[in-house]
BAFI-3210 file (N, C-alpha, C; in Angstrom, 3 decimals, decimal comma, padded with zeros to 6 digits):
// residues 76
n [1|2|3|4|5|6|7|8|9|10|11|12|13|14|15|16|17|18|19|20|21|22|23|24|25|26|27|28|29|30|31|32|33|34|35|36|37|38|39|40|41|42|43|44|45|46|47|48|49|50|51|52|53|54|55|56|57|58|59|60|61|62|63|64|65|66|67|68|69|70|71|72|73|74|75|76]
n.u [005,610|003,630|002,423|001,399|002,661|005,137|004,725|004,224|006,473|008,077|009,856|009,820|012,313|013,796|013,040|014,233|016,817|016,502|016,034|018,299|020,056|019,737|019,389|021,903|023,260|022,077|023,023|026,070|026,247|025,458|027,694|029,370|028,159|028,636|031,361|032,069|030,781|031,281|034,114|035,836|036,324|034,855|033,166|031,171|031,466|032,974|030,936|028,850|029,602|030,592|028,032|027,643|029,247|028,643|026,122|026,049|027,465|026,242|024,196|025,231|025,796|023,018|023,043|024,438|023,148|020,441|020,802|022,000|020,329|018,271|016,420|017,209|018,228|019,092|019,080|018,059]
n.v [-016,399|-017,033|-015,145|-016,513|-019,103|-018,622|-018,418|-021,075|-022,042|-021,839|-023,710|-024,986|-024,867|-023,398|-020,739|-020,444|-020,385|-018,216|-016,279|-016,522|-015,966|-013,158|-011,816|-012,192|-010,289|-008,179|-007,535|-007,515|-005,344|-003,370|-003,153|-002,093|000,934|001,358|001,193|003,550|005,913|005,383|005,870|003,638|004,044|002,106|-000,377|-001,376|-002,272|-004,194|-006,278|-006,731|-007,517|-009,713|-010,947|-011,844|-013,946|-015,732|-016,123|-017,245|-019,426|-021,378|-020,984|-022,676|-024,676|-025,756|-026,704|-028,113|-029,989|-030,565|-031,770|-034,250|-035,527|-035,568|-033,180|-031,520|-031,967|-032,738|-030,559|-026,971]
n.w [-019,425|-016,610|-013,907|-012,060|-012,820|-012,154|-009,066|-008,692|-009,340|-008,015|-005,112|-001,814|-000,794|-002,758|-002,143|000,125|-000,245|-001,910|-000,131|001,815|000,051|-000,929|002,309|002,568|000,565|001,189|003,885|002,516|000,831|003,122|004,519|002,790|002,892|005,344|005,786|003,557|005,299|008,149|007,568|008,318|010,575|012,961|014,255|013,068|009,997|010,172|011,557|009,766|007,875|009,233|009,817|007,269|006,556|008,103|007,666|005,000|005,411|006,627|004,894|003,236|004,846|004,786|002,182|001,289|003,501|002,292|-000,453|000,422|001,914|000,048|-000,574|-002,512|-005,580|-008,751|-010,552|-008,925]
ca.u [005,483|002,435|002,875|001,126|003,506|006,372|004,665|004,015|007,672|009,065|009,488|009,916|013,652|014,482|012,457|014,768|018,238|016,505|016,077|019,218|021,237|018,855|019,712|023,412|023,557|021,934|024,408|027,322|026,169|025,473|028,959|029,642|027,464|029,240|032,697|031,529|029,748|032,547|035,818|036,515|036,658|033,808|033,168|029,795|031,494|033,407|029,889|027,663|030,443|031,055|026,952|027,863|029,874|027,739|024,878|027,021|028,071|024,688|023,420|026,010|025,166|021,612|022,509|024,882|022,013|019,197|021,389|022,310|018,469|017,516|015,304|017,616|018,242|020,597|018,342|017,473]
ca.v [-017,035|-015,690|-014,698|-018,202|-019,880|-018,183|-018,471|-022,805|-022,904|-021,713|-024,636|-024,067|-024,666|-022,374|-019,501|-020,036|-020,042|-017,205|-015,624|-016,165|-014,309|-011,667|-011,628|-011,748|-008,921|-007,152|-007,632|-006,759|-003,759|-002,547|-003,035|-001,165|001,644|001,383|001,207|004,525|006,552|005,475|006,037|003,004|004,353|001,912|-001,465|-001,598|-003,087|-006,030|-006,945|-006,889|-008,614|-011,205|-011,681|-012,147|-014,576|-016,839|-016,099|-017,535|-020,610|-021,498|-021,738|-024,000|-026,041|-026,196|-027,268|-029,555|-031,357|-030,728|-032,489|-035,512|-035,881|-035,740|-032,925|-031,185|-033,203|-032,192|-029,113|-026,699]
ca.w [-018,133|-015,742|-012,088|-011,010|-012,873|-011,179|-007,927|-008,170|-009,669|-006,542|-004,091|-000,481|-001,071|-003,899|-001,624|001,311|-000,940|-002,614|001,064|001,843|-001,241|-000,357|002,953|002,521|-000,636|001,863|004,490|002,122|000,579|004,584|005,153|001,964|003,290|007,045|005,365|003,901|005,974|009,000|006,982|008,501|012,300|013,540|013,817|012,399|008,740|010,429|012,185|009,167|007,127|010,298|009,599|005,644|006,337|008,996|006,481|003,654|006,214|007,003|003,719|002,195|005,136|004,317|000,608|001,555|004,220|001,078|-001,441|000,792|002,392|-001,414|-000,990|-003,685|-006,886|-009,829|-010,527|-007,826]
c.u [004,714|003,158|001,997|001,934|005,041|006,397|004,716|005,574|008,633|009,043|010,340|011,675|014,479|013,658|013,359|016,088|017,947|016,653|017,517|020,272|020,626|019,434|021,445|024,357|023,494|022,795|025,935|027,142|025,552|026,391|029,874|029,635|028,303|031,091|033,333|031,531|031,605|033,810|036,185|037,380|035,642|034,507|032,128|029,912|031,247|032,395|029,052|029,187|030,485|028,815|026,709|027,903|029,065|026,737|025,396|027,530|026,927|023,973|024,130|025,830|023,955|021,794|022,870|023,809|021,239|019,921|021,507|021,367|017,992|016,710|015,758|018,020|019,253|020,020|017,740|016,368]
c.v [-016,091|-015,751|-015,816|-018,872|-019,988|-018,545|-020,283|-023,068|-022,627|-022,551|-024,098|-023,956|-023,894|-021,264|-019,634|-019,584|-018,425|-015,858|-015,257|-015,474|-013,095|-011,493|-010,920|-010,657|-007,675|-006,730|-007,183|-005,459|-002,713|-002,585|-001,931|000,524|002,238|002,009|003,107|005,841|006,726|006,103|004,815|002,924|003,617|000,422|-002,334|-002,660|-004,234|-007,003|-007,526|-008,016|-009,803|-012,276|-012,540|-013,415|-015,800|-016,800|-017,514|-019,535|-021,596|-022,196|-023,005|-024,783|-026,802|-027,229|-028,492|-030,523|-031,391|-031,743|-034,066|-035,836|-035,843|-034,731|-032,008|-032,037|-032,443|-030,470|-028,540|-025,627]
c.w [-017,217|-014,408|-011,556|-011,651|-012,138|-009,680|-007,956|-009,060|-008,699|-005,217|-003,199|-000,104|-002,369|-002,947|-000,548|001,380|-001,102|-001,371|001,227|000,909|-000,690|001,065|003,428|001,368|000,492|003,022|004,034|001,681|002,190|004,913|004,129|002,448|004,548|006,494|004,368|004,220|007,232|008,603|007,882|010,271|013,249|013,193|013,210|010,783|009,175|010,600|010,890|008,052|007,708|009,828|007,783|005,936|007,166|008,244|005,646|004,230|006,524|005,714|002,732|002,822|005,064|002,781|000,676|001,981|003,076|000,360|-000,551|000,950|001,018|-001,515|-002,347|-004,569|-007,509|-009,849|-009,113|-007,978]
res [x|x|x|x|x|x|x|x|x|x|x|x|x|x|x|x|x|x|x|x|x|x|x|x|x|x|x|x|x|x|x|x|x|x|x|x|x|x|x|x|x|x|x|x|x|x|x|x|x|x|x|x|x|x|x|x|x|x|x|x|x|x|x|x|x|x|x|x|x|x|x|x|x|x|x|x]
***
């Protein structure tokens, strides 16, 4: 599989899921990092965790709306 096939099998909704994991890995392993670094005397985790979690909230509501609007199908 070439690197144009990879690139035209990525539709603009598998690049924004894919965003978001990315986004929210990155978000937990910074709370990892915070959790840490702090010992746990800050509140820098709770925050990046509190963004996990609205990340994480966000995108299930996207799939949910994709799936009902049809623009997701059985396969995503």
């Amino acid at each position: 599989m070439g690197y144009t096939a990879i690139l035209t099998a990525l539709t603009p909704m598998k690049t924004i899921v894919l965003l978001f994991v990315a986004f929210i890995l990155t978000s937990l392993f910074s709370a990892l990092y915070f959790l840490l670094k702090d010992k746990g005397q800050s509140e820098r985790m709770v925050k990046a965790l509190t963004v996990r979690v609205a990340l994480s909230v966000v995108l299930f509501a996207l799939l949910m709306l994709g799936f009902y609007s049809g623009l997701i199908t059985n396969k995503l």
